[in-house]
C-alpha positions, 0 to 999 in steps of 0.5 A, spaced: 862 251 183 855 253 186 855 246 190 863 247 193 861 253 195 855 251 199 859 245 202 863 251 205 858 255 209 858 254 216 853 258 222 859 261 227 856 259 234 854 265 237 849 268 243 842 269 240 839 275 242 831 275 241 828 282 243 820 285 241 820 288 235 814 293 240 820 296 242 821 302 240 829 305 243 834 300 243 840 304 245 841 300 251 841 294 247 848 296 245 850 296 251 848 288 253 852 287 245 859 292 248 859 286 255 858 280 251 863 282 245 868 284 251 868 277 253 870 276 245 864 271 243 858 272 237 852 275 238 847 274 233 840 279 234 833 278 231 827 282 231 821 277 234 814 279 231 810 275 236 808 277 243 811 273 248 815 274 254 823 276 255 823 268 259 820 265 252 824 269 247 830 267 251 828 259 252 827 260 244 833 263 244 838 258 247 835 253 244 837 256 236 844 258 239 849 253 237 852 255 244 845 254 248 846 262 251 840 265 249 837 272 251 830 274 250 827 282 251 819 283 252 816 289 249 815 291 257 823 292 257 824 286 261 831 283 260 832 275 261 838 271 260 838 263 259 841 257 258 837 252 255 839 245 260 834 251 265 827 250 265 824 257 261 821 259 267 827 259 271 832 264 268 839 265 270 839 273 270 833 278 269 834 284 268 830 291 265 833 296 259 831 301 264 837 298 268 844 302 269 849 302 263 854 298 267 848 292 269 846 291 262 853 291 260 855 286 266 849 281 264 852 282 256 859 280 259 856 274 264 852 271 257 859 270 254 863 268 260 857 264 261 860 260 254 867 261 257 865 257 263 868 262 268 866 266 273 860 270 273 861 279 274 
């Protein structure tokens, strides 16, 4: 019965969020995720111990993504937001956890309509 039941396991396709684990508030976090669950599409968010940029953790990102749609957040708060046809040091939004709450909503909700393939807030 264990073999049936991993036959049926799947990963649901969804946005991957890799952020600093250096950060140290993440409230604002919530807003990004409240923009991308606005546009109804998943969002998986992982810790990363390594130092790296917010460029290098959103490539990282978009490539693991099943949706190619990957946002990466450094320990310097700055926030980018990918796709993984783009080069790394090329993203498609840059942003900062010190931005407006409506600026990092609409960044989430443009990661989802990015999947959607609709026009961008």
């Amino acid at each position: 019965m264990a073999m049936l039941m991993k036959y049926f396991e799947y990963e649901v396709p969804s946005i991957q969020l890799y952020y600093s684990s250096k950060l140290k508030d993440l409230d604002k976090l919530n807003e990004i995720l409240w923009g991308i669950e606005e546009e109804g599409i998943p969002c998986e968010v992982f810790s990363k111990e390594e130092l790296l940029s917010s460029e290098e953790l959103s490539h990282m990102a978009a490539c693991k993504s099943r949706l190619a749609v990957g946002i990466g957040i450094d320990d310097s708060e700055k926030i980018t937001l990918t796709f993984n046809k783009l080069k790394e040091e090329e993203p498609l939004f840059i942003a900062s956890l010190k931005d407006e709450s409506n600026t990092l909503r609409d960044l989430g909700a443009n990661a989802g309509r990015l999947v959607k393939g609709i026009a961008f807030k």
